[in-house]
N, C-alpha and C positions, 0 to 999 in steps of 0.2 A: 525380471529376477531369474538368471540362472545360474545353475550348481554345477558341478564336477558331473554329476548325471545326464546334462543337457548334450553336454560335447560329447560325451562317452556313447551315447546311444543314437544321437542326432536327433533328438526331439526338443520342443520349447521350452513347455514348462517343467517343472521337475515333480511330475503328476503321472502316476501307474495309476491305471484302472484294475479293479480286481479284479483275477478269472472265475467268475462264478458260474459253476457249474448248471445248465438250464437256462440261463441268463445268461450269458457273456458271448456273445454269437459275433458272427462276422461282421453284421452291421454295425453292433456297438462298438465293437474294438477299431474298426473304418472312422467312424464317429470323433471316437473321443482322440485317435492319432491326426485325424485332419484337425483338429482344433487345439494340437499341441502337446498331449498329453503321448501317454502311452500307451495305447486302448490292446488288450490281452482279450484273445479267445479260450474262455474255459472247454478242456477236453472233459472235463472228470470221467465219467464209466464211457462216453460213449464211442462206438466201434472207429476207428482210423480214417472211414471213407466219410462219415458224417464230419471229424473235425476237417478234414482234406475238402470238402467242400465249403466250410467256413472262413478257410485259409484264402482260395479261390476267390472266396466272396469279399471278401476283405481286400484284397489286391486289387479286386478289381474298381472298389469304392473310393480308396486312397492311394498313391505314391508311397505316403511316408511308412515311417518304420510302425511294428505292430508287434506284439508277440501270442505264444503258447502256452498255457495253463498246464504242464502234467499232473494232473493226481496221482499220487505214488500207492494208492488202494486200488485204482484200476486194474482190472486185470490184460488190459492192451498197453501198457507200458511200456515194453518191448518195439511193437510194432509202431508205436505214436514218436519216438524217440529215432527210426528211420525215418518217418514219415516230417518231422518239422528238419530231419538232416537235407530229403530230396527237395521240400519245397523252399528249403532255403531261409528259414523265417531268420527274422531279424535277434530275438529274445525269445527266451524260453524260462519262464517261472515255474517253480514248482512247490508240491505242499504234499502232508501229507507222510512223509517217508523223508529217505536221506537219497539223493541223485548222484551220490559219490559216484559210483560205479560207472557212470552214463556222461562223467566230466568232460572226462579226454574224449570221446565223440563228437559230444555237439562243440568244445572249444576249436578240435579241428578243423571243425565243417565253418566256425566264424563265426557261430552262435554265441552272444554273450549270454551267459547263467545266472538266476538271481532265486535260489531257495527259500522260500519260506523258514524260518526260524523264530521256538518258540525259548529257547535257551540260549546261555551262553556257550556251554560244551559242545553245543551241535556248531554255534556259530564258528567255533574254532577250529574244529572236524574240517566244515567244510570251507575254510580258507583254506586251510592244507592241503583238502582237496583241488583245490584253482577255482572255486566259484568267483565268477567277476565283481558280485555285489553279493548283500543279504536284506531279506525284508522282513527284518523284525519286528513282528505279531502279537501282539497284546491280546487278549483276553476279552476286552469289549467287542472285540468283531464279530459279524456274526459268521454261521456256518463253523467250520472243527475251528477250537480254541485249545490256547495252553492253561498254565494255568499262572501266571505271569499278567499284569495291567504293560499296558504301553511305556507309562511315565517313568516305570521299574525297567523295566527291560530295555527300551532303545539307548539308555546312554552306559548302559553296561553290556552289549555288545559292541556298541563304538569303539569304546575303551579297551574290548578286547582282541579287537582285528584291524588289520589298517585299511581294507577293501570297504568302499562305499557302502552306508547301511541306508537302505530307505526305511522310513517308519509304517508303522500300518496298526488299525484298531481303534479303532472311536472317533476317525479323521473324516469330515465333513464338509470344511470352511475354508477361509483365510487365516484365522486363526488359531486353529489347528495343523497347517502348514508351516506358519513361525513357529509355533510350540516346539514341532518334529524339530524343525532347522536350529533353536537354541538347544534340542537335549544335543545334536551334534549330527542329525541326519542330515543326509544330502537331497532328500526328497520324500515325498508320500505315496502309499497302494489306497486308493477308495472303492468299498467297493458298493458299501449299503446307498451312497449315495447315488453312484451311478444306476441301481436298480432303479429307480425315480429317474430315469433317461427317457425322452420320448423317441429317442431312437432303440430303447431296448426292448427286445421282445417278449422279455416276461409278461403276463399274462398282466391284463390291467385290473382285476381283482389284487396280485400281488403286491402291485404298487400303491393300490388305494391304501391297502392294509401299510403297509411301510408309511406313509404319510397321515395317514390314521392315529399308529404307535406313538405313545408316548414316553415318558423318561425311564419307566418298571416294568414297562411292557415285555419287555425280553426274558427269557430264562435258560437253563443249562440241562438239556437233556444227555444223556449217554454213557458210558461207563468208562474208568479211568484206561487213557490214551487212547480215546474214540468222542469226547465229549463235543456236544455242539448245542451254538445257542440259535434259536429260534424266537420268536413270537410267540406269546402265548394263547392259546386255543386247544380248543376241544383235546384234539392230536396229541398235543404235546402234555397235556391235566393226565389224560389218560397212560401215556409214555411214564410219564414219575408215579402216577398210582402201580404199575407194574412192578418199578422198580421198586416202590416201598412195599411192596405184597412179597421180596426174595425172588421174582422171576427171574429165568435164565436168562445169560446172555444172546443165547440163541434165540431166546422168543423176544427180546428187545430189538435183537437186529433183522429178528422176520417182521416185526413189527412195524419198525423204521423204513421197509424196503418200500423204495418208489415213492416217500413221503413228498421227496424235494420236487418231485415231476407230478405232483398231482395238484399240487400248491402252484409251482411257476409255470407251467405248461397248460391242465385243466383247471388253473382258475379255482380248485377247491382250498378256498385259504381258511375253510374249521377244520379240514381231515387231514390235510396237507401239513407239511412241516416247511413255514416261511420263515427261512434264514434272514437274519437280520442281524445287525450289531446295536448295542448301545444307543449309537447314536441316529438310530432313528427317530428321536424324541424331537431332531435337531431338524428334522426334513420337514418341508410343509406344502411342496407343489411341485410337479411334474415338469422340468424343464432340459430343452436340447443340451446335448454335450457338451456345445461349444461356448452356451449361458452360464451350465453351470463353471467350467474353465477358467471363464474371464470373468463372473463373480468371486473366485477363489482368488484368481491374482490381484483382481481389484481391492477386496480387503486383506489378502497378505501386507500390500503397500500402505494402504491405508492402517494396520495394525504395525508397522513397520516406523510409522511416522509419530503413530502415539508415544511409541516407547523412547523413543529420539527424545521426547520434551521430557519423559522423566526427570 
C-alpha cells in the first residue's frame, strides 16, 4: 500500500512516527525508518547539541530518510532550525506554533515541511506559506491538543488545501489507517503507540503505564491554547484541583515544569505527567517497530479486503 507520501518522502509505508518530546530519540526514529515508516526525532525544550546528537545517532543506525520535531515553545527555535539546515535532515515537523517564517529556509536547504495543524485557518495560512504537507491533529492525541476530534478535522482540511494531509490522533492500527485514508488523507503520525516500542527509550514505567491505560484513562490538563492530555494520576488529580481552586497561570505552569521528564525519563509515572492519547485503551504489549509496522499494514489489507465484499 503506498500513497502520494511514499514517493514524496522516499519511505514505504505511509506511517509518520510522532516526535515526542523525552521519547522520540535517535534510536526510535532509526527504528521505525528502517522498517518503513518515518521515524521523527522530538527536539521539544532540549538544547541544539543534544538534538545534533540524536540526528548523529540516527544516521548512523539507518540509511533511510528520518526527520526533526520542532516545538515552536522552545526557546532554541532559532538555533534548531540551522542546525536540521547544516545536518541536512530529510523532514522537519513541527507543533506547537506557526513555522511560516522559517519556510523559505528549510525549503531551500531541501527540507520537506509538514506542520502540525489543529485548524483549518492555520491549514490555509500555511499552504500559502509552501509547507509541503500538513498533519492534521485531532484531539485524542496525547501531549498539546486542539480542540477539534480527528474524524472533524482531517476531511475538512483536505477539502481546504490541495498539499498532502497526513492524519494524526487516536491512530493505532490498520484500521485506523483506512479510516485516515477514506476521510482523504495520504497517510498517518503515531505516536502513543510507538511509546510501547522496545526500541524506545522512555522509561519502562512509562510504557507499562501506556499498556496498563484503559479507554477513560486520559484527561485534559491546561489552560486555553496550552491544553494537554495525559494519564490520569496523582499529578495530573492535583493540576485540575488548582485550576478548580482559580490558581494562576503562572502557578499551573510552574507546576507542570519538568512533569514530562520525570514521567518519561525518572520513571515517576504518579508525579509525572504521562502523555498519552485516547488510544492507549487500544495498546496491550511492548513490541519492536518493525512488528508494530507490519502488524498495521497487515490489517490495513486485511480491512481493505472486508470492505471489497460489502
Amino acid at each position: 500500500m503506498r500513497t502520494k507520501i511514499c514517493d514524496l518522502l522516499g519511505i514505504e509505508h505511509p506511517i509518520f512516527q510522532g516526535g515526542m518530546a523525552w521519547v522520540a530519540d535517535g534510536r526510535l526514529a532509526a527504528s521505525v525508518s528502517d522498517a518503513g515508516g518515518l521515524g521523527i526525532i522530538g527536539a521539544g525544550n532540549a538544547p541544539p547539541e543534544i538534538v545534533q546528537n540524536e540526528i548523529r545517532r540516527a544516521r548512523q543506525l539507518t540509511p533511510r530518510p528520518f526527520g526533526v520535531n520542532i516545538y515552536y515553545l522552545s526557546p532554541h527555535v532559532d538555533r534548531l532550525i540551522d542546525l536540521v539546515v547544516e545536518e541536512q535532515v530529510s523532514v522537519v515537523t513541527t507543533g506547537a506554533g506557526n513555522p511560516g517564517k522559517h519556510l523559505g529556509r528549510l525549503k531551500g536547504a531541501g527540507i520537506k515541511v509538514f506542520p502540525v495543524v489543529a485548524s483549518v485557518a492555520l491549514a490555509r495560512r500555511l499552504e500559502r506559506a509552501g509547507a509541503d504537507g500538513l498533519i492534521a491533529e485531532g484531539m485524542e492525541c496525547g501531549g498539546h491538543v486542539g480542540e477539534i476530534t480527528t474524524m472533524a478535522l482531517v476531511p475538512q482540511v483536505v477539502d481546504a488545501v490541495s498539499i498532502p494531509v497526513v492524519a494524526a490522533g487516536g491512530i493505532a492500527d490498520g484500521r485506523g489507517l483506512i479510516a485516515a485514508l477514506a476521510l482523504g488523507a495520504v497517510g498517518v503520525q503515531i505516536g502513543t503507540r510507538f511509546v510501547c516500542c522496545r526500541e524506545c527509550g522512555v522509561h519502562p514505567n512509562y510504557q507499562k503505564a501506556v499498556v496498563k491505560a484503559r479507554d477513560r484513562d486520559t484527561l485534559v490538563t491546561g489552560f486555553p491554547g496550552h491544553f494537554v492530555r495525559v494519564l490520569k494520576n496523582r499529578m495530573a488529580r492535583q493540576y485540575l484541583q488548582m485550576a478548580a481552586e482559580g490558581r494562576s497561570q503562572a502557578d499551573l505552569e510552574a507546576f507542570g515544569t519538568g512533569r514530562l521528564k520525570k514521567a518519561a525519563v525518572d520513571g515517576d509515572v504518579v508525579n509525572g505527567s504521562v502523555m498519552a492519547g485516547q488510544i492507549a485503551g487500544l495498546i496491550r504489549e511492548v513490541l519492536p517497530a518493525r512488528e508494530i509496522i507490519e502488524n498495521i499494514m497487515t490489517e490495513a489489507d486485511q480491512v481493505m479486503g472486508s470492505l471489497k465484499s460489502l
